[in-house]
MMTF fields as JSON, N, C-alpha, C and O atoms, coordinates in Angstrom:
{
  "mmtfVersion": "1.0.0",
  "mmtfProducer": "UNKNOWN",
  "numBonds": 475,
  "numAtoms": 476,
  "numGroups": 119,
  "numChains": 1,
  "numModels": 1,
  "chainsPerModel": [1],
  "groupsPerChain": [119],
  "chainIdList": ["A"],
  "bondAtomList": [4, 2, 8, 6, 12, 10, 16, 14, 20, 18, 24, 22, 28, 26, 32, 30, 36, 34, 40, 38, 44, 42, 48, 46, 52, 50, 56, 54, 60, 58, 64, 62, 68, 66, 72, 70, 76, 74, 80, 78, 84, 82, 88, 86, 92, 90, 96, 94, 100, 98, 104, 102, 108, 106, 112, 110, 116, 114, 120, 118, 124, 122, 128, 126, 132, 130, 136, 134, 140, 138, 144, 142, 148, 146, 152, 150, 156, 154, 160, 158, 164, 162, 168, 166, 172, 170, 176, 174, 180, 178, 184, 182, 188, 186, 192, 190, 196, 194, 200, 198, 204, 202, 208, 206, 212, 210, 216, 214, 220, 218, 224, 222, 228, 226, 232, 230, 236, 234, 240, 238, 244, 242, 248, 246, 252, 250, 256, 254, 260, 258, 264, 262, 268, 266, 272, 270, 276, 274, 280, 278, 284, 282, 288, 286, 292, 290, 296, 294, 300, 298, 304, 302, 308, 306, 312, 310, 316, 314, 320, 318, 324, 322, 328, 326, 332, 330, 336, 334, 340, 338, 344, 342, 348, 346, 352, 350, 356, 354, 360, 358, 364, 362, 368, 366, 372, 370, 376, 374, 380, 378, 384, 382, 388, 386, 392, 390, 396, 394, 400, 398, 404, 402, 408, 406, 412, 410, 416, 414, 420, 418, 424, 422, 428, 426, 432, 430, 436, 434, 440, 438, 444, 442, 448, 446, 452, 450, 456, 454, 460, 458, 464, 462, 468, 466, 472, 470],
  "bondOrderList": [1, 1, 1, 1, 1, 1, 1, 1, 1, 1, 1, 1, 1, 1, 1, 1, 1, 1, 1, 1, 1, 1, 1, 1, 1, 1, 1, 1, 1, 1, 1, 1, 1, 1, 1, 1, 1, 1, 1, 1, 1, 1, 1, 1, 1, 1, 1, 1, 1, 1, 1, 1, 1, 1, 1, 1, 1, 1, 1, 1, 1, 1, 1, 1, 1, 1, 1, 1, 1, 1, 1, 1, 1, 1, 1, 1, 1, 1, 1, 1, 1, 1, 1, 1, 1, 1, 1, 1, 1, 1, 1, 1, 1, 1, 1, 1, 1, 1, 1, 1, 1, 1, 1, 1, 1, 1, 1, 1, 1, 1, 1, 1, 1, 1, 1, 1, 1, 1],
  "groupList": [{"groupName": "UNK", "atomNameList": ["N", "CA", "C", "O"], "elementList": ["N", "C", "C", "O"], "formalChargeList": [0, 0, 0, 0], "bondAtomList": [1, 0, 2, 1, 3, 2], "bondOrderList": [1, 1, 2], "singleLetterCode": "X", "chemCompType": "L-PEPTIDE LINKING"}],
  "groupTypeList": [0, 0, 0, 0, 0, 0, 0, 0, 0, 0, 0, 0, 0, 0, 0, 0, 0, 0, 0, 0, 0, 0, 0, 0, 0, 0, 0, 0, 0, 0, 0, 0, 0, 0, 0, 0, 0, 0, 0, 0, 0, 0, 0, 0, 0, 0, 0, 0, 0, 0, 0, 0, 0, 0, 0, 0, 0, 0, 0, 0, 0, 0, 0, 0, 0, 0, 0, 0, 0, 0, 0, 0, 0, 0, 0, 0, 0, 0, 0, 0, 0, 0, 0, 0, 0, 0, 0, 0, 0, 0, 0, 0, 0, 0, 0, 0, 0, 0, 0, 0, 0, 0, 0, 0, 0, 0, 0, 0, 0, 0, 0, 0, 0, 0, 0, 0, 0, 0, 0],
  "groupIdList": [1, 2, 3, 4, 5, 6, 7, 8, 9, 10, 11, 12, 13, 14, 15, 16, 17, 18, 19, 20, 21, 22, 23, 24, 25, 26, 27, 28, 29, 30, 31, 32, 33, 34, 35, 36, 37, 38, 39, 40, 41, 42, 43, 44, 45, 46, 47, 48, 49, 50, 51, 52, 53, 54, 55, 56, 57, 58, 59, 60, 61, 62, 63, 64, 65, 66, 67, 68, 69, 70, 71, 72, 73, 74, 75, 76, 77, 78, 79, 80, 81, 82, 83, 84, 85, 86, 87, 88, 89, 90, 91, 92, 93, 94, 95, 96, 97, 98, 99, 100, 101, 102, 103, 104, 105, 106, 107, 108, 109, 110, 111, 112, 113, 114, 115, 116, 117, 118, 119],
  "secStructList": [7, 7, 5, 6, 6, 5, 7, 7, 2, 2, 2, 2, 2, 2, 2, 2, 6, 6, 1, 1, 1, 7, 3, 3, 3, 7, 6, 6, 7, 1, 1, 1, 3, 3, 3, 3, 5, 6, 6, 5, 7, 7, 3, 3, 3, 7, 6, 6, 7, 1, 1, 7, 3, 3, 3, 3, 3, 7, 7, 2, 2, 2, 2, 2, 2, 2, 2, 2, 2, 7, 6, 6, 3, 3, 3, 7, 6, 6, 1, 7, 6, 6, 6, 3, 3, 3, 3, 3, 7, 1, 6, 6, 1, 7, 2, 2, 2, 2, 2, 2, 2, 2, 2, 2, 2, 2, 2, 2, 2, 2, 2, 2, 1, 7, 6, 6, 6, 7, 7],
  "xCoordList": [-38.039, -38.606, -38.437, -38.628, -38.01, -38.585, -37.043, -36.472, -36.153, -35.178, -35.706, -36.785, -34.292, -34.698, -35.381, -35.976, -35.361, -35.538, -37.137, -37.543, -37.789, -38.761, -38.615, -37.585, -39.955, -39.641, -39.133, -39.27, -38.256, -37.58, -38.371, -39.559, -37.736, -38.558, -38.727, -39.855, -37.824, -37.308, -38.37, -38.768, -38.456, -38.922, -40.972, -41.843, -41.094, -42.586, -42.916, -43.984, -42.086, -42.218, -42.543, -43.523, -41.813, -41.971, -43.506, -44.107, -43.645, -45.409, -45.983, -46.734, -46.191, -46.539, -46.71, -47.567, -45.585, -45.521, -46.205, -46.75, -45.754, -46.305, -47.972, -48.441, -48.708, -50.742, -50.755, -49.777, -51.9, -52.079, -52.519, -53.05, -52.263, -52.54, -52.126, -52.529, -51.501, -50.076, -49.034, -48.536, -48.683, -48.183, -47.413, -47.963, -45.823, -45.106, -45.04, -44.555, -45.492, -45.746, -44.634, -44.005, -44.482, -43.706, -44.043, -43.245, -45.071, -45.877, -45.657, -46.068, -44.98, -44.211, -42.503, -41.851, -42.08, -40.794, -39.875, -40.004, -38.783, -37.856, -38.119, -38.427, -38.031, -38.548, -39.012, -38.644, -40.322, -41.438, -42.201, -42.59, -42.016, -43.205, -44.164, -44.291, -45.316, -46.615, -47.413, -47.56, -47.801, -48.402, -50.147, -51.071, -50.203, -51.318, -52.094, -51.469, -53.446, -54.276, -54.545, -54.222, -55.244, -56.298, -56.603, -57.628, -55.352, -54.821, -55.152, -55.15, -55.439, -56.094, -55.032, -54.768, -54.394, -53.668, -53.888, -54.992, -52.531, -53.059, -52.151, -52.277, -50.521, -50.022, -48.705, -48.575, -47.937, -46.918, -45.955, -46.279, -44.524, -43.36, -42.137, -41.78, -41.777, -40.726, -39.202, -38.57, -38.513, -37.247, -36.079, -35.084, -36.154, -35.014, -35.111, -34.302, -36.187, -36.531, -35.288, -34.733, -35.071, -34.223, -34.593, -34.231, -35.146, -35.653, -37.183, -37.929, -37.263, -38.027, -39.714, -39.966, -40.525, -41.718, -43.226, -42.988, -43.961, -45.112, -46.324, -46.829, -47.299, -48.691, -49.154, -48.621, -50.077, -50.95, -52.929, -53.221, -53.776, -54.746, -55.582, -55.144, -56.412, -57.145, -58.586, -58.847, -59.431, -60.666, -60.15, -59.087, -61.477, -61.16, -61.233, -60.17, -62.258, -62.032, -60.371, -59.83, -59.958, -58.901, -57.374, -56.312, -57.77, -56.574, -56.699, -56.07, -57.39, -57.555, -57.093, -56.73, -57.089, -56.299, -55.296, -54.56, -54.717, -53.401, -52.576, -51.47, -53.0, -52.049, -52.214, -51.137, -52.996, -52.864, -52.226, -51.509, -52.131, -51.629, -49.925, -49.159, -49.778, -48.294, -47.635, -48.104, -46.788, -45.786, -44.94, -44.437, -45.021, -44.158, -45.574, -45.512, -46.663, -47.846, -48.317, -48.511, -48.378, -48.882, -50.272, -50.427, -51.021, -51.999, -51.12, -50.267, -51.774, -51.479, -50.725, -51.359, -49.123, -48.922, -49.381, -49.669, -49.461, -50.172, -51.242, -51.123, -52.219, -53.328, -54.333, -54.057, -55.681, -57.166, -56.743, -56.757, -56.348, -56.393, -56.813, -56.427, -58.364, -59.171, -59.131, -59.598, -58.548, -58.747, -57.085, -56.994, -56.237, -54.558, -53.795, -54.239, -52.93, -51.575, -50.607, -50.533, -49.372, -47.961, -47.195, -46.914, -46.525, -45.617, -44.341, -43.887, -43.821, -42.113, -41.994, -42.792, -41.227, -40.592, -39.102, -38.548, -38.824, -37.309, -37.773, -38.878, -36.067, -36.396, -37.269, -37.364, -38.163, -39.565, -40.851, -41.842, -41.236, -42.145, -42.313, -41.379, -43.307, -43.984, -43.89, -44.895, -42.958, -43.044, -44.12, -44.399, -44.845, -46.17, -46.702, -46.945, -47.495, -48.01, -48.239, -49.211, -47.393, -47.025, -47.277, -47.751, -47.103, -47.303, -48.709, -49.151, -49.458, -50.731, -52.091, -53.237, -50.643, -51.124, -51.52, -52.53, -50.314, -49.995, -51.364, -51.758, -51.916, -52.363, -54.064, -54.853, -54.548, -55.051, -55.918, -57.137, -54.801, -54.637, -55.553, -56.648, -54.732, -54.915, -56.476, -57.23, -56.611, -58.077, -59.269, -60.33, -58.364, -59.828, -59.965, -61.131, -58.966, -59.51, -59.633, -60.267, -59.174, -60.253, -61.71, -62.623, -61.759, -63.33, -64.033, -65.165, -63.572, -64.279, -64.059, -64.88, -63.104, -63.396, -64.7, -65.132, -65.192, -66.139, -65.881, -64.9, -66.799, -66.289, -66.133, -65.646, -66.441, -65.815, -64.313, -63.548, -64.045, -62.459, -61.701, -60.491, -62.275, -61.606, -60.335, -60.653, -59.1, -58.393, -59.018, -58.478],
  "yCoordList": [74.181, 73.375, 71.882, 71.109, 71.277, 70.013, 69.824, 70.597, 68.588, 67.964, 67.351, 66.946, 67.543, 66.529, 65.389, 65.053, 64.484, 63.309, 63.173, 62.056, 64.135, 64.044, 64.697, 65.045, 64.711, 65.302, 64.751, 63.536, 65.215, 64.393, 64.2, 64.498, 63.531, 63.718, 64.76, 65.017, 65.493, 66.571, 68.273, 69.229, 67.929, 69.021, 68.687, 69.539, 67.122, 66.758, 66.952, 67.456, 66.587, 67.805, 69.337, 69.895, 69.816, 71.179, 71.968, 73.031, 70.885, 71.006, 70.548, 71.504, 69.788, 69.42, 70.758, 71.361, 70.73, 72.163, 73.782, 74.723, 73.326, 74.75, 75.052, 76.18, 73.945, 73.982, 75.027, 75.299, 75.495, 76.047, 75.09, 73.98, 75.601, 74.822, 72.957, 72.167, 72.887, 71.659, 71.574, 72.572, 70.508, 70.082, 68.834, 67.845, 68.828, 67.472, 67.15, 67.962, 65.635, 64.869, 63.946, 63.892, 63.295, 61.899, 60.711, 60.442, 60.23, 59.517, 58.062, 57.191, 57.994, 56.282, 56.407, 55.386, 57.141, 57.541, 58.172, 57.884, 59.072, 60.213, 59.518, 60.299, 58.476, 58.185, 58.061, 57.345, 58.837, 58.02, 60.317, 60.819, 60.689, 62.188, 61.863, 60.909, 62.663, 62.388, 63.984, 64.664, 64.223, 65.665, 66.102, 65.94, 66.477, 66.487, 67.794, 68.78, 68.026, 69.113, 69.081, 68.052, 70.211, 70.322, 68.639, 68.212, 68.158, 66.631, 65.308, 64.091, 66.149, 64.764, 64.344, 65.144, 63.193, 62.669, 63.131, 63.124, 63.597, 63.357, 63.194, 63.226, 62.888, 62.227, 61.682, 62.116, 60.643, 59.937, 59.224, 58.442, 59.823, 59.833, 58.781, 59.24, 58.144, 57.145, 58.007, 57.466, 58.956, 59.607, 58.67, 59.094, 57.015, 56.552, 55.508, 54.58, 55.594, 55.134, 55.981, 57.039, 55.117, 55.289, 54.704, 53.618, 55.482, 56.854, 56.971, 56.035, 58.026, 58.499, 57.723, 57.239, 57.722, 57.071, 58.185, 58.697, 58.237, 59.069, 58.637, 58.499, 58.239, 57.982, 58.858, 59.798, 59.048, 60.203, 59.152, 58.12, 60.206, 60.022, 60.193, 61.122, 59.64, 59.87, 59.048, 58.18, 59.585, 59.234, 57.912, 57.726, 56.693, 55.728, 55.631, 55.157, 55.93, 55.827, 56.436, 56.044, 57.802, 58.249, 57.279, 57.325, 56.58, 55.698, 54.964, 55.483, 53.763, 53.026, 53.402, 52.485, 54.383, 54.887, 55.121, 54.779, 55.721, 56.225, 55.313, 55.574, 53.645, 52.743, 52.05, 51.455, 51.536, 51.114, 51.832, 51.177, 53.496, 54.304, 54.464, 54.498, 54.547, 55.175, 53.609, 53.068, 53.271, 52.446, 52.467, 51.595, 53.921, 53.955, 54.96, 56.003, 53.987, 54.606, 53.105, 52.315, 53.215, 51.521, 51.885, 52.979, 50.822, 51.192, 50.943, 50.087, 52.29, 52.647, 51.692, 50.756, 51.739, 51.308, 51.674, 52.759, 49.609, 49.769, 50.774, 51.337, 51.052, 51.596, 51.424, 50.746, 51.836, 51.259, 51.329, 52.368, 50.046, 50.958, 50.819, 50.302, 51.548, 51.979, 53.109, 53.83, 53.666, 54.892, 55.991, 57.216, 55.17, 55.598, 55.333, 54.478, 55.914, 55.508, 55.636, 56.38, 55.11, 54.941, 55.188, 54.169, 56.649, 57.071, 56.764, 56.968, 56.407, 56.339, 57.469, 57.593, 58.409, 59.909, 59.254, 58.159, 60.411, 60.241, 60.158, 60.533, 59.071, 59.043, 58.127, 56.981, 58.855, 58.003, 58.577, 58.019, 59.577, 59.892, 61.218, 61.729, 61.841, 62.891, 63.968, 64.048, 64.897, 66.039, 66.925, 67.237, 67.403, 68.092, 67.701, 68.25, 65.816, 65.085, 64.848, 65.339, 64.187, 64.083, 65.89, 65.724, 66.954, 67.845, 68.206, 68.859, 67.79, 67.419, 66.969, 67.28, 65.667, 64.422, 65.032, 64.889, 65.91, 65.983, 67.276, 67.382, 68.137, 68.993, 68.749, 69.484, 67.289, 66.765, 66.029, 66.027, 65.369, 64.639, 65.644, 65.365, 66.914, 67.715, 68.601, 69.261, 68.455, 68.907, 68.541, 69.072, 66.641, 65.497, 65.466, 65.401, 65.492, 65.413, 66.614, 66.789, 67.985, 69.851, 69.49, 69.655, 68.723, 68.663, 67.765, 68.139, 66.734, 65.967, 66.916, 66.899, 67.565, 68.262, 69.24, 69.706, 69.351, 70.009, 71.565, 72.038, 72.455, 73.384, 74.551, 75.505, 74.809, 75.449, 75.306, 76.159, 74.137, 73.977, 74.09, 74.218, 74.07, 73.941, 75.442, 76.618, 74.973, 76.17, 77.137, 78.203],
  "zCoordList": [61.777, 62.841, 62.561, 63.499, 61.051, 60.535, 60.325, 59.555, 61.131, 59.982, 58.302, 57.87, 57.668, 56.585, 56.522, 55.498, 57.909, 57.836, 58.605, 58.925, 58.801, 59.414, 61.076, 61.655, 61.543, 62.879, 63.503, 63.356, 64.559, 65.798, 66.617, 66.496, 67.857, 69.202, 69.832, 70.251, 70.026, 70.441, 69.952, 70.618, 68.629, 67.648, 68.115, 68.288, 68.181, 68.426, 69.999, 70.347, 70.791, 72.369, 72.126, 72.619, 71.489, 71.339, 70.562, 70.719, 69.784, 69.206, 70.392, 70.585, 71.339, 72.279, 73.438, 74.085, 73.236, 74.402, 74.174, 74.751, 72.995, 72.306, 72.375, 72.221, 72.612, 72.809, 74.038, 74.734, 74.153, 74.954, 76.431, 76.385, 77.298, 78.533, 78.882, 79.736, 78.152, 78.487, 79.364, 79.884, 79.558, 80.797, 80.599, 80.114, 81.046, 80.592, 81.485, 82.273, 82.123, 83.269, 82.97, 81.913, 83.927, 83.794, 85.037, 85.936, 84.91, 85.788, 85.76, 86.527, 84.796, 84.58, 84.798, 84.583, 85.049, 84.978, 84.327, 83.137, 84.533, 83.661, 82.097, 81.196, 81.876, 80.445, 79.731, 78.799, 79.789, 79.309, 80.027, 81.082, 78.89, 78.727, 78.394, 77.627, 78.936, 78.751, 78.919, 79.935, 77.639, 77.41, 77.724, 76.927, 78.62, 79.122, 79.005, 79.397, 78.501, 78.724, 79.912, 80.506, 80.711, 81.226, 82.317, 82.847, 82.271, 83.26, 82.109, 82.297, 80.82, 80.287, 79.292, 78.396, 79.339, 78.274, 76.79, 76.245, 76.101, 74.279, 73.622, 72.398, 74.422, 73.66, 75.016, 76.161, 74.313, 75.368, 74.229, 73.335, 74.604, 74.317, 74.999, 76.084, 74.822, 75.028, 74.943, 74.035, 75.447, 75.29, 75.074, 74.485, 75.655, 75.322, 74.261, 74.276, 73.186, 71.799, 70.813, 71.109, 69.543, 69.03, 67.071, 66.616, 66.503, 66.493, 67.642, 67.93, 67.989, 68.475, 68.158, 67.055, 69.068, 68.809, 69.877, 70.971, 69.498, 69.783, 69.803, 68.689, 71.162, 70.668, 70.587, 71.175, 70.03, 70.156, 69.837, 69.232, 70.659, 69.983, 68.505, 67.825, 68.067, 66.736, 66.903, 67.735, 65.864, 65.682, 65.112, 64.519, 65.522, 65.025, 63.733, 63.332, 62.51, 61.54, 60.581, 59.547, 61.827, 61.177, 61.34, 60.719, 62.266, 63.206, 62.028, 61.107, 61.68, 60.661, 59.205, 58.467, 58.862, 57.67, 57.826, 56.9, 58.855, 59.398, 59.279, 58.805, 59.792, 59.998, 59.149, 59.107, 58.148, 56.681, 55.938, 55.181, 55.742, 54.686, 54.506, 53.544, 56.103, 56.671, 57.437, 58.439, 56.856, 57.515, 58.885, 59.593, 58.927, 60.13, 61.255, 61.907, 60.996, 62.213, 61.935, 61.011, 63.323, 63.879, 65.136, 65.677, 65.334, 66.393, 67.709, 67.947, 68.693, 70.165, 70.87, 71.357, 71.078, 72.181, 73.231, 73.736, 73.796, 75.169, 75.539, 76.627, 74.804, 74.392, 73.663, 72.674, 73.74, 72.793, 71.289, 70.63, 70.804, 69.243, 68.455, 67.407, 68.95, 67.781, 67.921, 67.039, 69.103, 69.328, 69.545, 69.616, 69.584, 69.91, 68.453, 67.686, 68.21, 67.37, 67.7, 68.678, 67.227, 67.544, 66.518, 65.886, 65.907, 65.219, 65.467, 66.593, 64.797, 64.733, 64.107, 63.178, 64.295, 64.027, 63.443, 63.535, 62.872, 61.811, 60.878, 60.486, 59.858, 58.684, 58.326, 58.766, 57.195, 56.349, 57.111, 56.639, 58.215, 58.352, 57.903, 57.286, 58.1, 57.465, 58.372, 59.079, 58.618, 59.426, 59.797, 60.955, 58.514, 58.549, 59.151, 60.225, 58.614, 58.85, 60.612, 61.186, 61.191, 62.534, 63.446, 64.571, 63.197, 63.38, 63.446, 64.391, 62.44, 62.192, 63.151, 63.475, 63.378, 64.568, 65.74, 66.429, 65.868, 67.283, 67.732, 68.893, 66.59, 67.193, 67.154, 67.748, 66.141, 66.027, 67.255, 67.426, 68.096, 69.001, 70.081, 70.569, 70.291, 71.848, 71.156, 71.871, 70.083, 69.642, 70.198, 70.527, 70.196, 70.566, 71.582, 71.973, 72.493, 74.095, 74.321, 75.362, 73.598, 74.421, 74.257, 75.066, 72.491, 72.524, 73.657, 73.965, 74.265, 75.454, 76.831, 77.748, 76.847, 78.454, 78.121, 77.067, 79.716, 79.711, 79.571, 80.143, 78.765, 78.545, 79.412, 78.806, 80.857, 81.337, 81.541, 81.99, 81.152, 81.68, 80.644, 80.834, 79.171, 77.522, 77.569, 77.743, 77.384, 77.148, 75.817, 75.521]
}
């Protein structure tokens, strides 16, 4: 699932896709995926980035470590960031890691929908 060099874009859609009850929108245009629960954002993809780039959500205290620890995780484009991050995917990131992120991410917003609607 993991190149050598870390996850792709391509490979981090597919963790994306793979949640239960997801949905790839494109509400800003063919460029720009946006993975949605249950209608609620939890992560947004740039397709014509080069390497590949990913926000995803995180707890703020976890955001704050994330982007001091890891070089190639920066706070939320064009997003709250205390509450968003911005992965660069490829080489020098953490495949697991980012995999992590991503399922991390669609955790935090199931836990805010209300639970009749929680996949």
């Amino acid at each position: 699932m993991t190149s050598a060099t870390g996850l792709t874009l391509q490979e981090a859609l597919e963790v994306c896709a793979g949640l239960p009850a997801t949905t790839d929108e494109r509400p800003f245009g063919p460029e720009t995926a946006v993975a949605k629960v249950v209608g609620k954002v939890f992560a947004i993809a740039t397709l014509d980035d080069d390497p590949g780039r990913i926000t995803l959500k995180a707890a703020p205290p976890h955001a704050e470590a994330l982007v001091r620890d890891h070089p190639w995780i920066t706070p939320g484009y064009h997003m709250n960031k205390k509450h968003w991050v911005t992965v660069t995917l490829g080489r020098g990131s953490d495949a697991a890691l980012v995999s992590d992120l991503i399922v991390n991410s669609y955790d935090l917003v199931v836990a805010g929908l209300p639970r009749a609607k929680r996949p």
